[in-house]
C-alpha positions in Angstrom: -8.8 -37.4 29.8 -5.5 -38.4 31.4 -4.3 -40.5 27.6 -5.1 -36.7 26.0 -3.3 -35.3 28.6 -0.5 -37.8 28.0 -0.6 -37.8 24.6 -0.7 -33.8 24.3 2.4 -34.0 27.1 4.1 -36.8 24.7 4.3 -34.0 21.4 4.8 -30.6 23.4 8.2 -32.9 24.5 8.7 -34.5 20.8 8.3 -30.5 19.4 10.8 -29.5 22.0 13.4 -31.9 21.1 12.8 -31.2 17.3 13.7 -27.5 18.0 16.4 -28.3 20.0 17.6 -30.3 17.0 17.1 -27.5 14.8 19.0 -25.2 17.3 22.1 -26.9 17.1 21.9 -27.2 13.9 22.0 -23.4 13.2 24.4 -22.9 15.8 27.2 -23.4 14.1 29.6 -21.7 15.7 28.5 -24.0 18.9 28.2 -20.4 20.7 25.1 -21.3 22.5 22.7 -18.3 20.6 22.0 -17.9 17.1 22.5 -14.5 15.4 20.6 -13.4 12.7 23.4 -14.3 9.7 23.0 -17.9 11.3 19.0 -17.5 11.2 18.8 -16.0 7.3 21.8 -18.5 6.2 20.3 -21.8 7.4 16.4 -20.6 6.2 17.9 -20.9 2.9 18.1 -23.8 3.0 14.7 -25.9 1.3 15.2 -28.7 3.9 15.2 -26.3 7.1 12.5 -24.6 5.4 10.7 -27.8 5.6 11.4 -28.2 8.7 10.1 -25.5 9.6 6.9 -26.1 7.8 7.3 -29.5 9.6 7.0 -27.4 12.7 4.2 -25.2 11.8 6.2 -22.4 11.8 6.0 -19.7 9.0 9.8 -18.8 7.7 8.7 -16.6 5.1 10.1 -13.2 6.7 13.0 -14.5 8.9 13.7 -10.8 9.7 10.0 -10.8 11.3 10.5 -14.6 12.9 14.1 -13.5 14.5 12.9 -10.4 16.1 9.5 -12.4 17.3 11.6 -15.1 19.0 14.7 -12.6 20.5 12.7 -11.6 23.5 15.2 -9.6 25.3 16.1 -7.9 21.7 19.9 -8.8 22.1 20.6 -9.6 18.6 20.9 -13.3 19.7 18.2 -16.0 20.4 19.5 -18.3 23.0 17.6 -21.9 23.3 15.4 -20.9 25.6 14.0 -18.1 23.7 14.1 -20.3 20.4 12.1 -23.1 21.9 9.8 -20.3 23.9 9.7 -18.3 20.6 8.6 -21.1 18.6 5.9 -22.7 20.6 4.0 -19.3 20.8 4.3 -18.8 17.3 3.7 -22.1 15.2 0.5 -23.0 14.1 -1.9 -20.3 12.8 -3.2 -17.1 15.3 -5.7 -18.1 17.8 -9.1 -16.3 17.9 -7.9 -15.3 21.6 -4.6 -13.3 20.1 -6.4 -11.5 17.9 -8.7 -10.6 20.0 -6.2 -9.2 22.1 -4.2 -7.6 19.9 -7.3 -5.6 18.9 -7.9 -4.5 22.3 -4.2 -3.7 22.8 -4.2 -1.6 19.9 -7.6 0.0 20.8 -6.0 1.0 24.0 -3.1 2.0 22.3 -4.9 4.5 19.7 -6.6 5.5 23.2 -3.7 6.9 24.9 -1.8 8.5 21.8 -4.6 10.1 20.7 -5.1 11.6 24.7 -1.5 12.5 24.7 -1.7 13.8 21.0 -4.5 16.5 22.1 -2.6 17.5 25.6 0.7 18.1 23.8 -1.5 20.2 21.2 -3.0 22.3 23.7 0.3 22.7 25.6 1.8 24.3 22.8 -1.1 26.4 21.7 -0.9 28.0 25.3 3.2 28.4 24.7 2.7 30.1 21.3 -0.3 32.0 22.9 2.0 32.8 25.3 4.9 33.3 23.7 3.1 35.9 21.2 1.9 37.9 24.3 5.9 38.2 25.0 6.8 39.7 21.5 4.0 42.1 22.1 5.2 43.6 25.4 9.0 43.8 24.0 7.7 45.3 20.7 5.8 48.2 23.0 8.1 51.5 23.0 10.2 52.4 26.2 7.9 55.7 27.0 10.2 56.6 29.0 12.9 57.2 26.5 10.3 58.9 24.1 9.8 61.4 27.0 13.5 62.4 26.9 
């Protein structure tokens, strides 16, 4: 158990410093995050493509990967996010995920549709009210007629 342990230990650290290889690399600008431009410019590239695939990670939609991995949605994927980003994504979804993305969006469908019906009855009862408004200022001052 402890050499699988090692051994699992020993490529988590390899993939990390194969990331942070790749990092640099499409930092350019040596700003410390990678904007999008960066991203979409160097995945055109067939050999960080293959890296990628190297990685397990799918580069197909690089809009899709960059907005995965920018985890405080700033437009800019530091390394920690990159490295964070790409060991939740690579590889192919794990029974578990799906599994909870189901649920999520079970729950999800759950609460809209709650929130749907409320907001329908809410304005039911102002257009019910509302109409009962118009009535009473459509009724004729008496009053006046009596003059």
């Amino acid at each position: 158990a402890d050499l699988v342990t090692q051994h699992m230990l020993q490529q988590r650290e390899m993939f990390v410093k194969r990331l942070e290889t790749l990092f640099s690399e499409i930092d350019v600008d040596h700003s410390g995050t990678i904007t999008l431009s960066e991203f979409q410019e160097h995945l055109t590239d067939s050999r960080v493509q293959a890296y990628f695939e190297s990685l397990e990670l799918d580069s197909t939609d690089v809009w899709t990967l960059f907005k995965l991995m920018d985890e405080d949605q700033g437009n800019r994927i530091d390394l920690q996010e990159f490295v964070t980003g790409a060991m939740k994504l690579r590889g192919a979804a794990k029974c578990i995920d799906l599994v909870k993305l189901t649920n999520d969006h079970n729950w999800m469908v759950k609460k809209m549709t709650r929130f749907m019906k409320r907001t329908e009855d809410v304005l039911k009862e102002i257009l019910h009210n509302f109409s009962a408004m118009a009535v009473l200022c459509a009724v004729p001052n008496i009053e006046a007629d009596v003059r």
